[in-house]
SELUM-58410 format. One line per 2 residues: number of its first residue (from 0); for each residue y, z, x of N, C-alpha, C, O. Coordinates in steps of 0.02 Angstrom, whole numbers, plus 50000, padded with zeros to 5 digits. Layout:
<rs>
NUM	Y:Z:X:Y:Z:X:Y:Z:X:Y:Z:X; ... $
</rs>
This chain:
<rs>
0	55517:55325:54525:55506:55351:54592:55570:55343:54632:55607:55295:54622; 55585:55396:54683:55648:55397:54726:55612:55355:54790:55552:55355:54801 $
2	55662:55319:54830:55659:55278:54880:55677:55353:54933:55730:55384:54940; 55619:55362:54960:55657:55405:55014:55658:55369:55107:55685:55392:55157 $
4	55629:55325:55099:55639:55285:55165:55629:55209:55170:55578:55179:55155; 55699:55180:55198:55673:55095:55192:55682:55102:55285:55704:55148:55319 $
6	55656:55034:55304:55630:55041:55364:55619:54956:55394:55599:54909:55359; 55637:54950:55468:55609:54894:55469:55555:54910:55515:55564:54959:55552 $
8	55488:54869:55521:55450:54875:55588:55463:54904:55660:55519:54922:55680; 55416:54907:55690:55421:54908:55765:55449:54855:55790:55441:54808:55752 $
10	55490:54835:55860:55507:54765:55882:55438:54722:55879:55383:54746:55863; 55447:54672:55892:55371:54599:55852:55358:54595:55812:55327:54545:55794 $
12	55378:54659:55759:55331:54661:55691:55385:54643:55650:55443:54654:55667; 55366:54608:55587:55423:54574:55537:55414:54608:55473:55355:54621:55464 $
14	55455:54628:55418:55447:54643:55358:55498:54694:55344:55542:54709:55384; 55489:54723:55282:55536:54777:55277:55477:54842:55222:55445:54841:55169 $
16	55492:54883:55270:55442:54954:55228:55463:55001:55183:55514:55031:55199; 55444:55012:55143:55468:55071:55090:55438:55132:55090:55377:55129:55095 $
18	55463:55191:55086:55424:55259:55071:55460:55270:55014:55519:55253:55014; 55428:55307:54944:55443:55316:54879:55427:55385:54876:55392:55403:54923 $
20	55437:55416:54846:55433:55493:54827:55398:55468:54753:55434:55443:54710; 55323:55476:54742:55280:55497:54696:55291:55551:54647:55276:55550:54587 $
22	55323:55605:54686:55323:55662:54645:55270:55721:54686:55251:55718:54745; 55254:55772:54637:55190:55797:54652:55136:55795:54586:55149:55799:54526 $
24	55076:55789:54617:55031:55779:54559:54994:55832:54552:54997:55878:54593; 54943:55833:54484:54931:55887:54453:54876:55873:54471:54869:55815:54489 $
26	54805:55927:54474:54753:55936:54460:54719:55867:54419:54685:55826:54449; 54728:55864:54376:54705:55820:54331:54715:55762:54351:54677:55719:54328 $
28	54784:55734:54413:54795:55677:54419:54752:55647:54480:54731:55590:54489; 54747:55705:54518:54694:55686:54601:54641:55678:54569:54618:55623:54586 $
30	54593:55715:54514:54550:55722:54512:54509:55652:54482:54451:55631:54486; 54572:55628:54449:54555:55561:54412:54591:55499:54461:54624:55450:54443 $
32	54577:55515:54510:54606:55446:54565:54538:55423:54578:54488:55458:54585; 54543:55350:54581:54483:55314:54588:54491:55273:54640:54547:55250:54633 $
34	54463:55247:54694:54486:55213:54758:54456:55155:54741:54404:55149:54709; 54504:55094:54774:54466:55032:54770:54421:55015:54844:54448:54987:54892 $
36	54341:55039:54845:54311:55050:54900:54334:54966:54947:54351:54973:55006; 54333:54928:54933:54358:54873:54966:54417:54873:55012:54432:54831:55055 $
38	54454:54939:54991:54510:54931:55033:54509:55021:55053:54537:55039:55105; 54489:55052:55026:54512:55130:55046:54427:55147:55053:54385:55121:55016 $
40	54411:55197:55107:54367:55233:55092:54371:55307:55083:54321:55341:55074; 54439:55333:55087:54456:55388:55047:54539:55410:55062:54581:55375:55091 $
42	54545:55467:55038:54606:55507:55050:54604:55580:55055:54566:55621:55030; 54650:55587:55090:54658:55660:55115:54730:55686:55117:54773:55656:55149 $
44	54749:55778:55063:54809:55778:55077:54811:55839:55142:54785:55894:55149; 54865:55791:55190:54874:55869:55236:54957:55888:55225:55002:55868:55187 $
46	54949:55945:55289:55007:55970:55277:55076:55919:55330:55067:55889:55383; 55127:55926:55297:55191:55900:55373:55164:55912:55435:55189:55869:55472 $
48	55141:55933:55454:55147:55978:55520:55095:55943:55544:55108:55930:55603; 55023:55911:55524:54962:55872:55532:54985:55800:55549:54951:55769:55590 $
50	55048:55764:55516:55045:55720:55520:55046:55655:55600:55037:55594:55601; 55060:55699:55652:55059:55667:55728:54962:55680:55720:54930:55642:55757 $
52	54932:55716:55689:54863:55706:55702:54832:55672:55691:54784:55651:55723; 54862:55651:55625:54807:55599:55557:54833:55534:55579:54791:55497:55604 $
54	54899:55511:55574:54932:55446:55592:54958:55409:55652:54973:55441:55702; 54964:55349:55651:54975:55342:55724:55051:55351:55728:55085:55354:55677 $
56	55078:55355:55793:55153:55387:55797:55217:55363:55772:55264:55402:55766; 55222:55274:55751:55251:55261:55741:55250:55262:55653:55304:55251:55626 $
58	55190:55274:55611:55186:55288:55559:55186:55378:55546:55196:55393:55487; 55179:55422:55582:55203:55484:55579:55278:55487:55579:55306:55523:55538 $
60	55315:55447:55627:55384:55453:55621:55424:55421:55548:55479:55435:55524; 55388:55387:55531:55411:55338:55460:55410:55410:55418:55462:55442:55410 $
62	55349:55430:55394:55330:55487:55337:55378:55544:55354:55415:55563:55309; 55382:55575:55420:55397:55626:55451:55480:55620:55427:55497:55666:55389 $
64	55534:55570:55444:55594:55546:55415:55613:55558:55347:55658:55586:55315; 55546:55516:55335:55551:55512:55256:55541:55573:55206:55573:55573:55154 $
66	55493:55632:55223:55489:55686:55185:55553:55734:55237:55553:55792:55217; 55581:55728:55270:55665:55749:55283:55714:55733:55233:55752:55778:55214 $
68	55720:55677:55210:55767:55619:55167:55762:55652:55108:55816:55652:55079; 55700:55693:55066:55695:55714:54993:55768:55751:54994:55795:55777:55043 $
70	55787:55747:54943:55854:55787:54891:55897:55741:54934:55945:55731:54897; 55909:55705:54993:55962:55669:55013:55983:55598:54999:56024:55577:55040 $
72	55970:55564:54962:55958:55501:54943:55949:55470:54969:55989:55422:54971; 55885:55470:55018:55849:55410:55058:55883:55411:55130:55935:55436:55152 $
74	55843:55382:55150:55870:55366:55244:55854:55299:55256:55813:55273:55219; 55891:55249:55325:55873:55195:55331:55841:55207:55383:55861:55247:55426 $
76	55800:55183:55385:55761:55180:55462:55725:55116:55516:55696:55065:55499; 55738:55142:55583:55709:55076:55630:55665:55095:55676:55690:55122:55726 $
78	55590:55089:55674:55537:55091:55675:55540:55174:55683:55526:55202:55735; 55559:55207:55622:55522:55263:55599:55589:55312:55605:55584:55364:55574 $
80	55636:55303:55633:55688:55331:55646:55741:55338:55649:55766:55314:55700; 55781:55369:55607:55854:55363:55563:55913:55309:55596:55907:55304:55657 $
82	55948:55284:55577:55996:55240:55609:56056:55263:55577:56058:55288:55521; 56104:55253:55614:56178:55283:55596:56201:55247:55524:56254:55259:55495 $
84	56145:55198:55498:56171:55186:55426:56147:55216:55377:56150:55191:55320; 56109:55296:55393:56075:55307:55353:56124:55361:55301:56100:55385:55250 $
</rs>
């Protein structure tokens, strides 16, 4: 998998985040995804353009960066949004 976004939190928040490029999957591969109900109660794919709908803003800006970054080798990002080291 390609690293297409590393990231640190929002200010207060501590850690460091990754977005990976999966690929795209086939028919056969969604169809055989199994959720661990304990932690997911499902998934949904939308389009770019959905994502300020589905996510909250500072995780729309993470994804939103990050599917920009494909074919460029990754971006760095601070809470969701490119930094001049990218």
């Amino acid at each position: 998998m390609r690293r297409l976004g590393t990231g640190e939190p929002a200010v207060g928040r501590r850690g460091l985040m990754f977005v990976l490029d999966g690929g795209a999957l086939t028919a056969d591969q969604i169809a055989a995804m199994r959720l661990c109900r304990d932690e997911l109660d499902g998934f949904e794919f939308v389009e770019p353009e959905r994502l300020d709908e589905m996510l909250i803003p500072r995780l729309a800006r993470r994804v939103t960066a990050a599917i920009a970054a494909t074919g460029q080798g990754g971006a760095y990002l601070e809470d969701g949004a490119a930094t001049s080291n990218s």
